[in-house]
Residue frames as qw, qx, qy, qz and C-alpha x, y, z in Angstrom:
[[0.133, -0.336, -0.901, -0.241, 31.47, 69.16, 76.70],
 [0.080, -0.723, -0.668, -0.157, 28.61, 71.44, 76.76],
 [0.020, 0.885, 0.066, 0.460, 30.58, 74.26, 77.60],
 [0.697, -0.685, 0.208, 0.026, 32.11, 73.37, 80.53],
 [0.710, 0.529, -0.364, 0.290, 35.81, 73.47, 80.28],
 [0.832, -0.458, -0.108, 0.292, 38.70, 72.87, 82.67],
 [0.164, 0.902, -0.295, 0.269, 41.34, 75.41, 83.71],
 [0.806, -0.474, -0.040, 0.352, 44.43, 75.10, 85.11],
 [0.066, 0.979, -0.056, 0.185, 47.58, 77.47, 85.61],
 [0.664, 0.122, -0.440, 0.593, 51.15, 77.10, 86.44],
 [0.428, -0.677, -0.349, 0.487, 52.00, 79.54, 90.41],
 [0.330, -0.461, 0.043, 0.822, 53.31, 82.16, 88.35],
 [0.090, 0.254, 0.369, 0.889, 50.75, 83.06, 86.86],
 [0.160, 0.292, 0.645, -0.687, 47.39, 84.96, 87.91],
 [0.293, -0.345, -0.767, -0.456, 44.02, 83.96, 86.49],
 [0.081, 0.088, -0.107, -0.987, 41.07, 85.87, 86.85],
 [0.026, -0.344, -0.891, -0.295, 37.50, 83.94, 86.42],
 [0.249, 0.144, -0.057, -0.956, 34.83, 86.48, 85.42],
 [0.139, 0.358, 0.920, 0.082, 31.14, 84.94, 85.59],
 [0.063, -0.847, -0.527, -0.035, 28.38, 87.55, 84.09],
 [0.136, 0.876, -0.046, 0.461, 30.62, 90.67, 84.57],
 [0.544, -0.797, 0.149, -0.218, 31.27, 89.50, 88.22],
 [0.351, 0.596, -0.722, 0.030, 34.71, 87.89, 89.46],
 [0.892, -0.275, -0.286, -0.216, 34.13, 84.46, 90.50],
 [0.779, -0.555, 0.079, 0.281, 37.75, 83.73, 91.44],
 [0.538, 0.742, -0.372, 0.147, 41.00, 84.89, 91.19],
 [0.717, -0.546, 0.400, 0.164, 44.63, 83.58, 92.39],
 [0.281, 0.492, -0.800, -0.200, 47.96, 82.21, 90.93],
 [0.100, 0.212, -0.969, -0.076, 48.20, 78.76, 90.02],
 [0.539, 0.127, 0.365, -0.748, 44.41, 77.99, 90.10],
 [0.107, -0.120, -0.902, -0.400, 42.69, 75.03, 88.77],
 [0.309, 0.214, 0.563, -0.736, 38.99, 74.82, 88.08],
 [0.180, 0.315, 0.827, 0.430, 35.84, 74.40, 85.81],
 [0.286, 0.359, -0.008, -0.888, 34.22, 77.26, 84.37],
 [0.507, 0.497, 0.691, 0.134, 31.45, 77.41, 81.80],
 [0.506, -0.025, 0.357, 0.785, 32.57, 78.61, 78.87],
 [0.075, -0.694, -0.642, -0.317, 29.40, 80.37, 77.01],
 [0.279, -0.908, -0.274, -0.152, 29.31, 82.72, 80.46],
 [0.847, -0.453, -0.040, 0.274, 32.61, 82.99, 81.46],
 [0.492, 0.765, -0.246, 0.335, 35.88, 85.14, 80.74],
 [0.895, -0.293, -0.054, 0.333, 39.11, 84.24, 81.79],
 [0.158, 0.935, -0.222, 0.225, 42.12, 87.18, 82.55],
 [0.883, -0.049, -0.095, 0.457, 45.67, 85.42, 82.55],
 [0.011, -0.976, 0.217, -0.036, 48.60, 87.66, 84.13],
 [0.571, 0.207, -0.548, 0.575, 52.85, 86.54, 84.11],
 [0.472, -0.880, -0.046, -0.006, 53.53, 87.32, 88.01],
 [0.722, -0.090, 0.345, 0.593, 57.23, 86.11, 87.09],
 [0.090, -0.747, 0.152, 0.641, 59.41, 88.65, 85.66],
 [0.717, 0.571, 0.364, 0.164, 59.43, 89.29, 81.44],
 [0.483, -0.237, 0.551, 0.638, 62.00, 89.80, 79.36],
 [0.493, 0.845, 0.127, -0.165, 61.90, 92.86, 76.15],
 [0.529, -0.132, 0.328, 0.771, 65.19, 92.92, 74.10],
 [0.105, 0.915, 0.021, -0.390, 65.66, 96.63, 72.85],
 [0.569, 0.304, 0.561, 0.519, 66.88, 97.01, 69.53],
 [0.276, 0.872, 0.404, -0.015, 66.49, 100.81, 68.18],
 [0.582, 0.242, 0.122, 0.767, 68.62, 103.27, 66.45],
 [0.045, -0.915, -0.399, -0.025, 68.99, 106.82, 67.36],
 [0.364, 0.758, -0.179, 0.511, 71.66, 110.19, 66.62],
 [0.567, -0.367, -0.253, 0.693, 74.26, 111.38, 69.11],
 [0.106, -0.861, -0.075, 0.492, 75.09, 115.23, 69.56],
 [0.070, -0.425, 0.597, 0.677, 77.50, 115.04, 66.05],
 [0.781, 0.354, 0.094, -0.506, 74.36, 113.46, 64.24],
 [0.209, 0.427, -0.853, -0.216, 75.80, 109.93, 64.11],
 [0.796, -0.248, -0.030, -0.551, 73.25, 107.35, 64.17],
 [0.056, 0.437, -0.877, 0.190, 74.30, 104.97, 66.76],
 [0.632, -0.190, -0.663, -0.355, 72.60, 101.23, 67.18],
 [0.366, -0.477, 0.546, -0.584, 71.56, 100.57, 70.84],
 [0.728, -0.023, -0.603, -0.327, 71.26, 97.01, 72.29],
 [0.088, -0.178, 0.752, -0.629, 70.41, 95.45, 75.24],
 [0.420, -0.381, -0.804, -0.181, 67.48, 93.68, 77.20],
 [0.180, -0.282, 0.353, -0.874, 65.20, 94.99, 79.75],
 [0.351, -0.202, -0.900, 0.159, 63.47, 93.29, 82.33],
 [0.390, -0.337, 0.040, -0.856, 59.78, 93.95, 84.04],
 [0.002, -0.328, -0.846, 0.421, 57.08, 92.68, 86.71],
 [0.425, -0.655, -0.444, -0.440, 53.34, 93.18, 87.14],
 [0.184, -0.100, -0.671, 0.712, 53.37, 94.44, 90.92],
 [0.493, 0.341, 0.434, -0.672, 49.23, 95.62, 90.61],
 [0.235, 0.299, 0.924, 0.047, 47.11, 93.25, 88.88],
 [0.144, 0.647, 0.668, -0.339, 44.26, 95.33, 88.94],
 [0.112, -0.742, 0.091, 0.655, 45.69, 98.09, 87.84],
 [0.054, -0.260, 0.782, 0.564, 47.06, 96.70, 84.66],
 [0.072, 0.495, 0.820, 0.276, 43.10, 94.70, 83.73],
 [0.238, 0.712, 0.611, -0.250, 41.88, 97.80, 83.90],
 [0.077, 0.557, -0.457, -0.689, 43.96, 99.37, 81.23],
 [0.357, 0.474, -0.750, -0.293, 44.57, 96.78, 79.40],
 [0.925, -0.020, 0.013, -0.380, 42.63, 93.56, 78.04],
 [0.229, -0.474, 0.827, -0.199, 44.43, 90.33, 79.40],
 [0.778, -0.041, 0.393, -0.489, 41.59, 87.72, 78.38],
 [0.002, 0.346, -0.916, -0.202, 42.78, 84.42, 77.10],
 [0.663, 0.121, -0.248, -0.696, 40.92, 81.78, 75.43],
 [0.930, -0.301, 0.160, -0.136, 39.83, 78.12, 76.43],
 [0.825, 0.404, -0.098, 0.384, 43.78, 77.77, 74.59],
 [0.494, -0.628, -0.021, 0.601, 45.44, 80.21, 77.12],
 [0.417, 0.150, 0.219, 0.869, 45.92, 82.71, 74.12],
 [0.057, -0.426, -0.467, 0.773, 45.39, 86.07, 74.33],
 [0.248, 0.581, 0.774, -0.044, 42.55, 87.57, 72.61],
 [0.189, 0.965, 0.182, 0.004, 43.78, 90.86, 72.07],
 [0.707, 0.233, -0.274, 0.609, 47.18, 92.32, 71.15],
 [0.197, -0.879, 0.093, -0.423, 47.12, 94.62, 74.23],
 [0.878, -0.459, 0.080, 0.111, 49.63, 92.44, 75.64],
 [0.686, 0.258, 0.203, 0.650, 52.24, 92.72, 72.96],
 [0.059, 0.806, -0.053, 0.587, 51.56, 97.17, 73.32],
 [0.686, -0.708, 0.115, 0.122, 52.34, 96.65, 77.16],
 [0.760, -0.166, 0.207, 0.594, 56.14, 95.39, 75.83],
 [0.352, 0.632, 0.305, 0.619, 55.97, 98.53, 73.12],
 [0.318, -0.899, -0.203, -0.222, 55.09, 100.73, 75.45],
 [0.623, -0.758, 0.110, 0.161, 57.64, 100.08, 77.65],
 [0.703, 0.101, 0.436, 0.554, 59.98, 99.79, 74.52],
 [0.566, 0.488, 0.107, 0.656, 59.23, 103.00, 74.00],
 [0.504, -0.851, 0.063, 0.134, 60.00, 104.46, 77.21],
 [0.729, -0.282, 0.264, 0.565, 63.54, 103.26, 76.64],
 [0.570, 0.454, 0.339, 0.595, 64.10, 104.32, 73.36],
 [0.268, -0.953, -0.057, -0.132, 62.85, 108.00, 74.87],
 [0.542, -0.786, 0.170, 0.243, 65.16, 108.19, 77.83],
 [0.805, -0.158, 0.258, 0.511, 68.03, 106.64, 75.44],
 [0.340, 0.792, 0.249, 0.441, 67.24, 109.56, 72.50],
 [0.122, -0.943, -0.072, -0.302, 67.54, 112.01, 75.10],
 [0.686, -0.578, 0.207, 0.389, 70.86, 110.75, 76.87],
 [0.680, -0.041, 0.364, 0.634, 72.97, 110.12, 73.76],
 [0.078, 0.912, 0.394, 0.081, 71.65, 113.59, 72.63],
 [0.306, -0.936, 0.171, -0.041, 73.76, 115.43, 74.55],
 [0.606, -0.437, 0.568, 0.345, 77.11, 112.89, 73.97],
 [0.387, 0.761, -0.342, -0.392, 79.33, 113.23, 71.14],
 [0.931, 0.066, -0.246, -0.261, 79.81, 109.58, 69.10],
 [0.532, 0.193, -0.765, 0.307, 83.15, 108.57, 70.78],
 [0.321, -0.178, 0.451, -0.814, 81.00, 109.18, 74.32],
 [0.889, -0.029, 0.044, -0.454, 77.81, 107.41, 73.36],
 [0.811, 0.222, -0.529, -0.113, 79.96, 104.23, 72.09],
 [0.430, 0.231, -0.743, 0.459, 80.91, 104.18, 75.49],
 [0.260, -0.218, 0.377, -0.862, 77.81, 105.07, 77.80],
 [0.532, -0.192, -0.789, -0.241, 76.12, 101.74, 78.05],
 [0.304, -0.484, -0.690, 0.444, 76.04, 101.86, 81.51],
 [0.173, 0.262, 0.192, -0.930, 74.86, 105.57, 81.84],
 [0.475, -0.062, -0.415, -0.773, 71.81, 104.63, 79.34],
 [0.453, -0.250, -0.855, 0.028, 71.17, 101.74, 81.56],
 [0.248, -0.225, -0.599, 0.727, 70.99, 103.87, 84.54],
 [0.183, 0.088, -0.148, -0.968, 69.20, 106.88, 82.74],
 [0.480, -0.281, -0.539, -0.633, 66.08, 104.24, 81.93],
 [0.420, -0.505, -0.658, 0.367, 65.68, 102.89, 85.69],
 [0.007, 0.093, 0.359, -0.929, 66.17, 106.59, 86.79],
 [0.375, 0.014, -0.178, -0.910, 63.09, 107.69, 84.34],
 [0.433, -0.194, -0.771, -0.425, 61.17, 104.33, 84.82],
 [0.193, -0.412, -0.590, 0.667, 61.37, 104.67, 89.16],
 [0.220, 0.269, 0.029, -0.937, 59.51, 108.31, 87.81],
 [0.254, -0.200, -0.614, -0.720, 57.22, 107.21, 84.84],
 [0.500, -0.030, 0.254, -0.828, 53.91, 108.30, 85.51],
 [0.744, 0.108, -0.496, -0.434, 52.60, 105.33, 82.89],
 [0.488, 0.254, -0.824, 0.134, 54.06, 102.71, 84.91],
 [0.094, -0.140, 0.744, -0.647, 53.02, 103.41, 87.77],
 [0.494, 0.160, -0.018, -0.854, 49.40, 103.77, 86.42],
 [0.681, 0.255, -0.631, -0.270, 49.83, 100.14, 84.28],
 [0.796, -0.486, 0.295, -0.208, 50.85, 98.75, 88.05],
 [0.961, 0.131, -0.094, 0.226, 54.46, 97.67, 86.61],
 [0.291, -0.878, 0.362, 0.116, 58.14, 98.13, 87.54],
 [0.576, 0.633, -0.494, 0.154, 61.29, 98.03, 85.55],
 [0.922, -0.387, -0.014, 0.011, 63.40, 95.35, 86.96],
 [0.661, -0.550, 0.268, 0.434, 66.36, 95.37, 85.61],
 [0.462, 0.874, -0.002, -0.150, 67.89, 97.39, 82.32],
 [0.597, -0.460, 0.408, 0.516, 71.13, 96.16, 80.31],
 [0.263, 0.910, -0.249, -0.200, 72.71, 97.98, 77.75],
 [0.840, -0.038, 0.426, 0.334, 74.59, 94.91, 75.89],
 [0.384, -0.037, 0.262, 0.885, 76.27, 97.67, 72.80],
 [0.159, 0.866, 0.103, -0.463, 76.27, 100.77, 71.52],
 [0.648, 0.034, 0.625, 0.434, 77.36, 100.44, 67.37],
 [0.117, 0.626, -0.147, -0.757, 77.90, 102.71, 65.13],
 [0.868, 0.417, 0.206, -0.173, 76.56, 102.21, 61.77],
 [0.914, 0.094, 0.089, 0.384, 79.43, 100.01, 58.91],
 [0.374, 0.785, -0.038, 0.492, 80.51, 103.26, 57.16],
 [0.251, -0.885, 0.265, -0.290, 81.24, 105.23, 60.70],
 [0.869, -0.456, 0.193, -0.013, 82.47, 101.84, 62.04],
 [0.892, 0.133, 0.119, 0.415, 84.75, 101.28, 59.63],
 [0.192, 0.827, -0.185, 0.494, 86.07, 105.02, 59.45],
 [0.508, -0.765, 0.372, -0.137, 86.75, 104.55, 63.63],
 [0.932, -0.278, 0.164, 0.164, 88.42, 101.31, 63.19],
 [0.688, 0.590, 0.051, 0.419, 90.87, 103.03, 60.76],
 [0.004, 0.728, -0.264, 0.632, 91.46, 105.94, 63.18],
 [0.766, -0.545, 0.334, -0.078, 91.98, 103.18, 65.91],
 [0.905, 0.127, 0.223, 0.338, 94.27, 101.01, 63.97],
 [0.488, 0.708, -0.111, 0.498, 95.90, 104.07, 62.97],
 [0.257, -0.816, 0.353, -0.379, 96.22, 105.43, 66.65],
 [0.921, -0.300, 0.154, -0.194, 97.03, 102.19, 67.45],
 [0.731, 0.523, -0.088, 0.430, 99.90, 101.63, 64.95],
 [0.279, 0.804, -0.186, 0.491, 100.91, 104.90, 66.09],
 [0.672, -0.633, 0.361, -0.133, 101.00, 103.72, 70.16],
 [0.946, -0.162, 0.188, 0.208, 102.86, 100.74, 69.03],
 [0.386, 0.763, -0.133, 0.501, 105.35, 102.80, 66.85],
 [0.003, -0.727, 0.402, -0.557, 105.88, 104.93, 70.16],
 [0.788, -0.522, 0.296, -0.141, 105.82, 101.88, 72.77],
 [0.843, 0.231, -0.028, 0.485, 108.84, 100.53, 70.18],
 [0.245, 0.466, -0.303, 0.795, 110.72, 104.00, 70.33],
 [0.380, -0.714, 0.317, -0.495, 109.67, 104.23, 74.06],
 [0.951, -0.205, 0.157, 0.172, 111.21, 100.36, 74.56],
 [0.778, 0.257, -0.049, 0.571, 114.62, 100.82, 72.35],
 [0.095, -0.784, 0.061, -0.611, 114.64, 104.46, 74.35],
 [0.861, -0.474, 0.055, -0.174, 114.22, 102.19, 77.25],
 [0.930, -0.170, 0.070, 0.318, 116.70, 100.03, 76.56],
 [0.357, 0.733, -0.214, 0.538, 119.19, 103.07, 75.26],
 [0.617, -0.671, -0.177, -0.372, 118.19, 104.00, 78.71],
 [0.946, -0.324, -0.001, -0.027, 119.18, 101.00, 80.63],
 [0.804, 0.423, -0.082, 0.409, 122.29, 100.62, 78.26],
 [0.078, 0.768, -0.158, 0.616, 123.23, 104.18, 79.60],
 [0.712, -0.544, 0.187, -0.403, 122.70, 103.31, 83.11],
 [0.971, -0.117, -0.046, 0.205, 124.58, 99.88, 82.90],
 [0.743, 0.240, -0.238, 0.577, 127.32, 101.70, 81.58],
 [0.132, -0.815, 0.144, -0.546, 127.14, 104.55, 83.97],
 [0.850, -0.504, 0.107, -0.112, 126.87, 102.10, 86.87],
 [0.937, -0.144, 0.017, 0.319, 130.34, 100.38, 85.49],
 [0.574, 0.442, -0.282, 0.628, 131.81, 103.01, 85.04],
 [0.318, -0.621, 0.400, -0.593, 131.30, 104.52, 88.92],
 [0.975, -0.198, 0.019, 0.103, 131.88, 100.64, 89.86],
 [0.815, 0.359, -0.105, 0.442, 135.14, 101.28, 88.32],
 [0.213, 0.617, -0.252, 0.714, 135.84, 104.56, 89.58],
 [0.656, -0.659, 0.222, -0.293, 134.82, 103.37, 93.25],
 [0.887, -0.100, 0.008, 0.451, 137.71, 100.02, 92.85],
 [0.489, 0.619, -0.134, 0.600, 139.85, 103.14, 91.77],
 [0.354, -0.705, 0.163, -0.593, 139.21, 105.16, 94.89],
 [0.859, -0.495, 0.123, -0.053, 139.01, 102.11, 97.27],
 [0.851, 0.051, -0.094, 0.515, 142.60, 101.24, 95.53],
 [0.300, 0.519, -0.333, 0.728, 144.32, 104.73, 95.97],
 [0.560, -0.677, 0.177, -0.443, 142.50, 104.82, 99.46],
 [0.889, -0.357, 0.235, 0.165, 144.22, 101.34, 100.62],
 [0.727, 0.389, -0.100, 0.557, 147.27, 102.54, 98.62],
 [0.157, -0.721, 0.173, -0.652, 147.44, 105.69, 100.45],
 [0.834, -0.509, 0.118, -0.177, 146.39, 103.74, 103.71],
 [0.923, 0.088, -0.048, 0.371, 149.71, 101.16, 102.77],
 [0.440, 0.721, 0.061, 0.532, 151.42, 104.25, 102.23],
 [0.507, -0.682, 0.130, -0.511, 150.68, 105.89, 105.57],
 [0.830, -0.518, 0.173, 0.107, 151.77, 102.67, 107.72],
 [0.846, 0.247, -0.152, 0.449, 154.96, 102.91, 105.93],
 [0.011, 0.668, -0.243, 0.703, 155.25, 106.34, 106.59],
 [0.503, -0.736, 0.289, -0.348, 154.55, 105.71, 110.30],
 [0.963, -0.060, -0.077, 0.252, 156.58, 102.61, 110.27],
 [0.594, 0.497, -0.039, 0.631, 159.39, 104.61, 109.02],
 [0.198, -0.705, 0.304, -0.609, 158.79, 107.76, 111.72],
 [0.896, -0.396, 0.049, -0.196, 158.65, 104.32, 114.43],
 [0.927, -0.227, -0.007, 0.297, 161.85, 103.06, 113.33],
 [0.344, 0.651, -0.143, 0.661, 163.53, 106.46, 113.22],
 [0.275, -0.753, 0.141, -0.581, 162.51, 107.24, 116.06],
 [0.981, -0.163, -0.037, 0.096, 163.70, 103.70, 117.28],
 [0.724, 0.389, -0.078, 0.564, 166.91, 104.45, 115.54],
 [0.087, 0.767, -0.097, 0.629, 167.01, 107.90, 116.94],
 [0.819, -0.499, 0.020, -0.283, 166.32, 106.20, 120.93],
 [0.930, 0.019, 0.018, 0.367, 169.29, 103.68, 119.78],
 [0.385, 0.596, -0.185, 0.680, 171.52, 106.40, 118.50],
 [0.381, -0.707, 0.345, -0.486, 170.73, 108.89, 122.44],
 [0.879, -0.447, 0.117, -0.117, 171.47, 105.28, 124.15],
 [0.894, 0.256, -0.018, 0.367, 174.49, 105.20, 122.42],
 [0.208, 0.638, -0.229, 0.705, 175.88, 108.38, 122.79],
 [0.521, -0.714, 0.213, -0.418, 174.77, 107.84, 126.43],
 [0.943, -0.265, 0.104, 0.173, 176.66, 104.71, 126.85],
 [0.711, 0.265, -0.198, 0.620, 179.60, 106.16, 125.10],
 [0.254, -0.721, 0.277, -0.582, 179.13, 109.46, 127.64],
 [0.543, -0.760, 0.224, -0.277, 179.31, 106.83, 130.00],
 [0.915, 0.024, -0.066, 0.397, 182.54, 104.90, 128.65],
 [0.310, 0.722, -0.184, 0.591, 183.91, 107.82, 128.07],
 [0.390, -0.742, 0.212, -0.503, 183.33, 108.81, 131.81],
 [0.935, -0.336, 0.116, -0.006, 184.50, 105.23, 132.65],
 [0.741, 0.356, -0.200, 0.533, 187.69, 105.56, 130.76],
 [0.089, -0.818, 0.124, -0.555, 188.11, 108.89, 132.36],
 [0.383, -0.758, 0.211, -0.484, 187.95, 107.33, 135.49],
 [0.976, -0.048, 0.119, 0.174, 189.47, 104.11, 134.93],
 [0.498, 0.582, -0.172, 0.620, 192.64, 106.47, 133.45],
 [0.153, -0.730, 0.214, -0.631, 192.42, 108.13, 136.78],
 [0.866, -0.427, 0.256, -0.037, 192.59, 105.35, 138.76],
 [0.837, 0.279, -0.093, 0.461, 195.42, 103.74, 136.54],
 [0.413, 0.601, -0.318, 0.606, 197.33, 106.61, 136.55],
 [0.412, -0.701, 0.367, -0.452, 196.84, 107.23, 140.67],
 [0.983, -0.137, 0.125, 0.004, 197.69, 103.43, 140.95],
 [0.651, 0.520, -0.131, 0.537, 200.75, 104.12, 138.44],
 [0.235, -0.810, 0.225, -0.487, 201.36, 107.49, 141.31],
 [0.704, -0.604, 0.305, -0.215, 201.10, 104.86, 143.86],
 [0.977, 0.113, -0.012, 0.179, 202.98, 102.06, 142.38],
 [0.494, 0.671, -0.227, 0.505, 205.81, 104.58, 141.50],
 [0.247, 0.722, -0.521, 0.382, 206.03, 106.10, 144.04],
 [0.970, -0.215, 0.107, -0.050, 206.28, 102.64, 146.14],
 [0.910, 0.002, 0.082, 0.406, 209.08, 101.83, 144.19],
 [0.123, 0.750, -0.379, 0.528, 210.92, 105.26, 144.43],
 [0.628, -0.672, 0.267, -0.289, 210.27, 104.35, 148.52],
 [0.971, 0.060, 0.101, 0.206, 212.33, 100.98, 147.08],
 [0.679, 0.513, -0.053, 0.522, 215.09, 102.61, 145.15],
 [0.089, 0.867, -0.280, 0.402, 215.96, 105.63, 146.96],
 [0.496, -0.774, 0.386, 0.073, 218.04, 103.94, 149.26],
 [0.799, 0.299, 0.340, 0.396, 219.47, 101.99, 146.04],
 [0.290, 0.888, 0.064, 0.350, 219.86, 105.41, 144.79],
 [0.405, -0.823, 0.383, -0.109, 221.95, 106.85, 147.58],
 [0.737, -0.360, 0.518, 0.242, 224.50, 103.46, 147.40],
 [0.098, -0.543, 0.647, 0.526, 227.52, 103.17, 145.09],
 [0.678, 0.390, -0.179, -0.597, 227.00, 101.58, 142.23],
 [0.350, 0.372, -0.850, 0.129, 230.02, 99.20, 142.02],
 [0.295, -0.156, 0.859, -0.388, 228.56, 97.67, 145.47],
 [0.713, 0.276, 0.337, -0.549, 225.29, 97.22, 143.90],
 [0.772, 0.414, -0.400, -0.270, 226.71, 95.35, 140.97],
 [0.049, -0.398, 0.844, -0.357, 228.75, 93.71, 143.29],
 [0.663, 0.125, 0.438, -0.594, 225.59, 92.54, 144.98],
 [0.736, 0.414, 0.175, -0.506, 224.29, 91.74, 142.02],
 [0.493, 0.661, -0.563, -0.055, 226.95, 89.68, 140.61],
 [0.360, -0.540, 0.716, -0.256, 227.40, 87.61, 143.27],
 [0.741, 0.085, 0.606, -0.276, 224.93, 84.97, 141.91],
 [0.610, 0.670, -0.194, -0.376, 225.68, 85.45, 138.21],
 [0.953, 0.060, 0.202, 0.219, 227.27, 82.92, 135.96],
 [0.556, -0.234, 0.296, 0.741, 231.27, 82.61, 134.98],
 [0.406, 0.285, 0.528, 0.689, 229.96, 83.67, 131.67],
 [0.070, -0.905, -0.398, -0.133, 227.72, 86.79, 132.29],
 [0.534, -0.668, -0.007, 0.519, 230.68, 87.75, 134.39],
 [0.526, -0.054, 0.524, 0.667, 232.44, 87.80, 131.38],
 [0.130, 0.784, 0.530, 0.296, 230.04, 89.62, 129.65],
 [0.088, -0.964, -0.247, 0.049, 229.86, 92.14, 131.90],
 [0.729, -0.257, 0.409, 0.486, 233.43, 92.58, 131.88],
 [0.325, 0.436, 0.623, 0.563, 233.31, 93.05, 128.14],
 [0.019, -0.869, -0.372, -0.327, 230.58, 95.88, 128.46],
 [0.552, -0.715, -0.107, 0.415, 232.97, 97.69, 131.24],
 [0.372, -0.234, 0.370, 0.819, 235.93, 97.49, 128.94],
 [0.188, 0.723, 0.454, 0.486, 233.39, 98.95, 126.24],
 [0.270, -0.924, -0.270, -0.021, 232.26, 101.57, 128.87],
 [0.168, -0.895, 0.235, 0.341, 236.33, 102.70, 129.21],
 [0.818, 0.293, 0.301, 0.393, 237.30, 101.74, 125.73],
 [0.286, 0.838, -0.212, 0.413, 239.05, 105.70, 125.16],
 [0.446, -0.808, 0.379, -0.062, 241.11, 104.86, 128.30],
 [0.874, -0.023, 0.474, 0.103, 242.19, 101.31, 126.76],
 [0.004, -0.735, 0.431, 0.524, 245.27, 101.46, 124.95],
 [0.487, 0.184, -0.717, -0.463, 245.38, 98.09, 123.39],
 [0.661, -0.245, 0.488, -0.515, 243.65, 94.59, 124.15],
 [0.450, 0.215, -0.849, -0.175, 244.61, 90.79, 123.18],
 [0.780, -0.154, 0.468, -0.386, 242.18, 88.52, 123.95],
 [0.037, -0.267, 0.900, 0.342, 243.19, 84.98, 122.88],
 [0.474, 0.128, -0.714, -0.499, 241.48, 82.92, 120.63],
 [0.202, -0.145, -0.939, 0.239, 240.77, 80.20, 123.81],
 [0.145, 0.267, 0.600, -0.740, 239.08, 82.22, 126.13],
 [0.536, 0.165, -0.227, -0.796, 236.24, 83.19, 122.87],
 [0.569, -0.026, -0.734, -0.369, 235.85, 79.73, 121.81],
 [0.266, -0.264, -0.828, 0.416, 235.33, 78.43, 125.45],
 [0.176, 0.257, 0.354, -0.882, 232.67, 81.62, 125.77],
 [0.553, 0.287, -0.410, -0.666, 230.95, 80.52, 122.47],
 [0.471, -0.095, -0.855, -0.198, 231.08, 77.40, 123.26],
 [0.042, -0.170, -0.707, 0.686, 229.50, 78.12, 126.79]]
């Protein structure tokens, strides 16, 4: 109403109030009442702003590759920047010139610069992979740009979301991936059934040196079985052989006991004899008749008779004849 209008600002932004050429006030988040008629108003973001990049440009094999990504800026000098570059906004907060919208160009084509001149030099399976090196390559060159520094702004933060080749190239790589791909899987099948061959080999190697160790451990504990027989066998020979010298020593020493048990007999027999020579020889020296005499004295009718008998035997060529009667036998036979 009459010209007089009412401002007001959010903190993140900075507002400018120009009265007559001079600056009346400036600050973030400012409210106030200006008159309009005398008055220009210079709105800055102080909050960081947001450019998505979008721009195509060749690699080193002239392949045009698509670049995308977002890139992120600040005001850090006010001043600097309203005196490039016209900021004034109307009693509607819009800007009045499009020297806001060349600030985002501007700095859109910085990138596009640094990005020309990276993927230059990389050949298209390189660029489709050098997102992060183009990210890095526009901070390096924006920390340098002369403009920036001049405009009083600073690159915040730079992402490189793809690098795309156009349909034709895309679809030519995906063939020569899907083909190299085929071909890996091809050779991770023949480097699995290789595997397993492999393994297969290995199992049976293992059973068969499983086997041939039970073989070994059996001729070793045969051999071993073998061995205590054998020394069993030299143990009870040499038992046997021990038995056999204790034998021959016990018969050396029957022998030696007969020997001397024959030598005692027979000196016992010596003595015994001649004992009973010392007996006889005066038997020997006396008649015989007396000694049967003697010895007859106690003898029965019938022995008598006997002997008798064996006399007349003993001078039967001197005996002419002899009649014995019939009584005298039966009474001897019956006796």
């Amino acid at each position: 109403m009459f010209g007089v209008k009412f401002m007001k600002v959010n903190p993140s932004t900075y507002i400018i109030h120009y009265r007559n050429g001079r600056v009346v006030r400036e600050g973030a988040g400012l409210s106030f009442f200006y008159y309009a008629p005398s008055s220009s108003l210079v709105s800055l973001p102080l909050g960081s702003e947001s450019l998505d990049m979008i721009f195509t440009v060749p690699t080193k094999d002239h392949q045009p590759v698509s670049v995308q990504g977002q890139l992120s800026y600040r005001i850090v000098s006010v001043h600097k920047l309203v005196a490039l570059l016209n900021f004034t906004v109307n009693s509607k907060g819009a800007y009045v010139s499009e020297d806001p919208e060349k600030l985002g160009q501007n700095l859109l084509n910085l990138a596009q610069k640094t990005t020309r001149r990276e993927l230059a030099g990389l050949p298209l399976k390189e660029a489709l992979l050098a997102s992060e090196r183009i990210a890095q390559a526009i901070k390096a060159q924006s920390a340098e740009s002369q403009l920036l520094s001049e405009l009083g702004l600073e690159i915040i933060d730079v992402s490189v979301l793809a690098v795309r080749p156009n349909k034709e190239t895309e679809r030519a790589l995906e063939a020569k991936m899907r083909e190299a791909l085929l071909q890996e899987a091809d050779e991770a099948v023949c480097q699995r059934r290789n595997a397993a061959i492999e393994q297969e080999r290995l199992i049976k190697e293992n059973e068969l040196n499983t086997e041939i160790a039970v073989e070994t451990k059996k001729r070793e504990i045969m051999e071993t079985h073998l061995e205590a027989q054998k020394a069993e066998q030299a143990k009870r020979q040499e038992i046997d052989e021990a038995k056999i010298l204790g034998q021959i020593v016990l018969e050396k020493k029957n022998e030696e006991l007969v020997i001397t048990k024959t030598e005692n007999e027979k000196k016992m027999a010596e003595s015994r004899a001649f004992s009973l020579s010392a007996v006889l020889k005066p038997l020997s020296e006396t008649d015989p008749r007396i000694v049967q005499a003697l010895a007859s004295r106690d003898m029965d009718p019938a022995q008598l008779v006997a002997m008798s008998f064996r006399e007349l035997a003993e001078q039967a060529q001197k005996i002419g004849q002899l009649n014995i009667s019939p009584d005298l036998l039966s009474q001897l036979l019956e006796r």
